[in-house]
Backbone as CSV, one residue per row, in Angstrom:
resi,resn,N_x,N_y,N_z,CA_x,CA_y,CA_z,C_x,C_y,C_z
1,UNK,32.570,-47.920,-0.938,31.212,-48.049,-1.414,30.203,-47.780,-0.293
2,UNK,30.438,-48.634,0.627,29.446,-47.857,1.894,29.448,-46.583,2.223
3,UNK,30.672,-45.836,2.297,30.717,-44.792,2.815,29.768,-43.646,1.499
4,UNK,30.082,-43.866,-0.073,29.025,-43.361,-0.913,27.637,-43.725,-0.358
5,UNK,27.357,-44.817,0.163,25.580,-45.502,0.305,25.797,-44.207,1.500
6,UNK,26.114,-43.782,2.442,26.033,-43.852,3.271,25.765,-41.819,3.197
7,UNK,26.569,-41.506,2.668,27.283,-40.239,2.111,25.858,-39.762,1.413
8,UNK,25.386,-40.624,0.358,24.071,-40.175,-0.450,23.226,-40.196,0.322
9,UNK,22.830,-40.868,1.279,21.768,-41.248,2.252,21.856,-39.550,3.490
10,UNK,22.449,-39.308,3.524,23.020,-37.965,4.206,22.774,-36.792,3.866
11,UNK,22.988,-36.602,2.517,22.733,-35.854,1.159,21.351,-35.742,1.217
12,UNK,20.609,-36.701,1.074,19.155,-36.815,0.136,18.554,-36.115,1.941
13,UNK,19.286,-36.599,3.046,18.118,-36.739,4.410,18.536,-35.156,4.486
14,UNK,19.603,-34.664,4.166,19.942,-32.801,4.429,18.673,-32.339,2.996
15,UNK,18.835,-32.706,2.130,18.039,-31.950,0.896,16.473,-32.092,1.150
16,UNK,15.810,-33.278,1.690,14.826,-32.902,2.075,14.444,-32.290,3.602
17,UNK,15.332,-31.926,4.103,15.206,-31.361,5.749,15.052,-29.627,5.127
18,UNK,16.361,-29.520,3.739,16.225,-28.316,3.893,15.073,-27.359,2.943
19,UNK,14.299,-28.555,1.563,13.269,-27.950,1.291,11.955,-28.011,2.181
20,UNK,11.635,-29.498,3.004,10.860,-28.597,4.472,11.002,-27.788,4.731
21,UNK,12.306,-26.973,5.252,12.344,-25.624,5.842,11.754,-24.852,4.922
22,UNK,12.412,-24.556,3.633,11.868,-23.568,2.523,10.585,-24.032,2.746
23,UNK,9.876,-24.718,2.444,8.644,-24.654,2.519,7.797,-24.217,3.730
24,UNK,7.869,-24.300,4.600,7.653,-24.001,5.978,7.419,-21.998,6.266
25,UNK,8.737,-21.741,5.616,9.461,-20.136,5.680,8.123,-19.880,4.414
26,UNK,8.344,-20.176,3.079,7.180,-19.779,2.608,6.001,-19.842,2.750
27,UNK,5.495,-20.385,3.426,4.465,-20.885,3.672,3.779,-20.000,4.878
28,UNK,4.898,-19.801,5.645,4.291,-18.377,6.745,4.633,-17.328,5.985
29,UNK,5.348,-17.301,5.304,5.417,-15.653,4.508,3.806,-15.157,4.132
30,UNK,3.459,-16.379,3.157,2.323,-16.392,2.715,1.013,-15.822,3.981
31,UNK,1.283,-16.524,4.388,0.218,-16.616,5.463,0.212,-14.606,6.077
32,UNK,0.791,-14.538,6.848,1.909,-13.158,7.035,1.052,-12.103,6.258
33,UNK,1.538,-12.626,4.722,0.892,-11.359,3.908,-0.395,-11.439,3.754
34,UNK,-1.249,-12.934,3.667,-2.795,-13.280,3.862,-3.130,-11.604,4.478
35,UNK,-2.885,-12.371,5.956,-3.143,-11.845,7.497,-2.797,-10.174,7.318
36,UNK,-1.828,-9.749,6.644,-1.676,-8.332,6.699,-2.903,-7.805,5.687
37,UNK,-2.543,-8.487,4.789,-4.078,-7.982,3.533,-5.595,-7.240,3.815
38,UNK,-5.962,-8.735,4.722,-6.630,-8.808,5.657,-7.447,-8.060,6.603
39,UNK,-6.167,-7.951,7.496,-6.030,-6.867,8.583,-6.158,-4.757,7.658
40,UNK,-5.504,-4.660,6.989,-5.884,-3.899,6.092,-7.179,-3.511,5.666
41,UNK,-7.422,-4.385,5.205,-9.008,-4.588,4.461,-9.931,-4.180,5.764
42,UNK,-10.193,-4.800,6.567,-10.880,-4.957,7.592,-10.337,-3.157,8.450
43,UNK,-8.956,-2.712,8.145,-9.447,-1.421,8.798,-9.671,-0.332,8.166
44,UNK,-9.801,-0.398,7.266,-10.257,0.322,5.729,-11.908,0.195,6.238
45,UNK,-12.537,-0.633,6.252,-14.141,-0.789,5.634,-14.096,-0.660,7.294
46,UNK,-14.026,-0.360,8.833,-13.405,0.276,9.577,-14.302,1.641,9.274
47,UNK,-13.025,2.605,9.129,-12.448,3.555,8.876,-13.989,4.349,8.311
48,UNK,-14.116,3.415,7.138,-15.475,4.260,6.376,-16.176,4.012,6.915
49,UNK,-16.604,3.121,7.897,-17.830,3.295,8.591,-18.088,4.327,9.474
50,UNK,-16.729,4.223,10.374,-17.224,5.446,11.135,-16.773,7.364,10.334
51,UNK,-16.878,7.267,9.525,-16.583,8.305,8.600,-18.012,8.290,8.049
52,UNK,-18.744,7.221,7.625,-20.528,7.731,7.527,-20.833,8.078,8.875
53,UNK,-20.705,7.463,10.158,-21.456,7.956,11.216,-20.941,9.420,11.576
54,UNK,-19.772,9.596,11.234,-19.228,10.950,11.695,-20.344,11.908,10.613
55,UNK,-20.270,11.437,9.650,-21.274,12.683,8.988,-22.374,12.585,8.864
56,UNK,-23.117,11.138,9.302,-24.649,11.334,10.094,-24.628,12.625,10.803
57,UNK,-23.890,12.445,11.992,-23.991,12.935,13.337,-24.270,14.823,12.905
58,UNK,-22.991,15.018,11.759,-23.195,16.572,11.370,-24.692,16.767,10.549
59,UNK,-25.130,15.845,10.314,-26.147,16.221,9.308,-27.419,16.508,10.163
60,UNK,-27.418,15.610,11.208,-28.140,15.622,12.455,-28.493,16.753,13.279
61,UNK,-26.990,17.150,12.996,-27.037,18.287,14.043,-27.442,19.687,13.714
62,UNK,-27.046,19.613,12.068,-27.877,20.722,11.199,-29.317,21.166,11.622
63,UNK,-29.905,19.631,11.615,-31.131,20.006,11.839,-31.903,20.149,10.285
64,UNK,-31.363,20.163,9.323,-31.912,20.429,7.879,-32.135,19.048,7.467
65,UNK,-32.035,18.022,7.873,-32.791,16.838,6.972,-33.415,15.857,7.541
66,UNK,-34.447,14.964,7.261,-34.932,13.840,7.812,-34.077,12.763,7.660
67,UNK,-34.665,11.862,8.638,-33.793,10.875,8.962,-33.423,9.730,7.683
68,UNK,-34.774,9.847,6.806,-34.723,9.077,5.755,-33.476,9.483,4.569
69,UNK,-33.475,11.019,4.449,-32.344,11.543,3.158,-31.215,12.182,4.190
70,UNK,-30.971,11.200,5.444,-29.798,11.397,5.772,-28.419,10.186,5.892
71,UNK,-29.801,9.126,5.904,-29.607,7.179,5.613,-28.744,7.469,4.242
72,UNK,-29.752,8.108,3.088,-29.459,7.693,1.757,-28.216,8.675,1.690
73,UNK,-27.762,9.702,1.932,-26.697,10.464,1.705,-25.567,9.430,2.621
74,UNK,-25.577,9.503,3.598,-24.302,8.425,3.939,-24.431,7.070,3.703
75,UNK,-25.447,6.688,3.085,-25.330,4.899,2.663,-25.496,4.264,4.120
76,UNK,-25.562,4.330,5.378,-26.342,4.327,6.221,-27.472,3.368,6.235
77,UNK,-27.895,1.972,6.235,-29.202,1.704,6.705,-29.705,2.532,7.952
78,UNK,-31.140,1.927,7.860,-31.951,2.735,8.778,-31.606,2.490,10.149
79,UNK,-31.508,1.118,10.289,-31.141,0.322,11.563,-29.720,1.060,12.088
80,UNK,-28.555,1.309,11.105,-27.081,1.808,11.895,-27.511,3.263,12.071
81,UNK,-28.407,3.485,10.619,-28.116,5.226,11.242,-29.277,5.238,13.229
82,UNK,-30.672,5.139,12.882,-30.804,4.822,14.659,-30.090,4.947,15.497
83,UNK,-29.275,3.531,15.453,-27.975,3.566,16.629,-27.173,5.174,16.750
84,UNK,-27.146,5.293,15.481,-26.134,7.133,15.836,-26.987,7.868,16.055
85,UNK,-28.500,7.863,16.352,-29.599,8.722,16.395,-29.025,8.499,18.702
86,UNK,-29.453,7.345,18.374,-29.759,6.821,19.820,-28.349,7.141,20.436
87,UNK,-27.198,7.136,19.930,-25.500,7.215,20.746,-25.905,8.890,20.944
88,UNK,-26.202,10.108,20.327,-25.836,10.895,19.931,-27.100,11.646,20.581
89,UNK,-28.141,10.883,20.963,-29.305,11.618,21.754,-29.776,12.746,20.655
90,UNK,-30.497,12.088,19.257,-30.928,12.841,18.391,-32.202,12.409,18.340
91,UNK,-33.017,12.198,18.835,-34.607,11.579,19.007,-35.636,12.702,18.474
């Protein structure tokens, strides 16, 4: 009989050691894929930004448009497009 008390007590302390673990392992999985999502996202919206400044810069260099219908063609505020005025020595 002790050795059952003793035996179950063993049992129950392994079964919850080993859904901690599962939980633990899922729990960074989760996290993991958060963080990759994330990281994704963030180099995506990235990516298109400097893909409007890249085609500021050509539109600039044309020489065919003002600064105002060159904002609105790349979605551009006034303030970022500037900065590519000012990086790019388009004054």
């Amino acid at each position: 009989m002790i050795k059952n008390v003793l035996s179950d007590k063993a049992s129950k302390k392994d079964m919850i050691e080993s859904a901690y673990e599962r939980g633990i392992e899922q729990g960074t999985e989760r996290g993991i894929a958060k963080g990759m999502e994330k990281g994704v996202s963030q180099g995506e919206q990235k990516g298109r930004a400097e893909r409007k400044r890249e085609i500021a810069i050509k539109l600039l260099a044309s020489g065919n448009l003002d600064t105002g219908a060159i904002a609105e063609i790349t979605g551009l505020s006034i303030k970022e497009f500037q900065g590519v005025q000012q990086i790019c020595h388009f004054n």
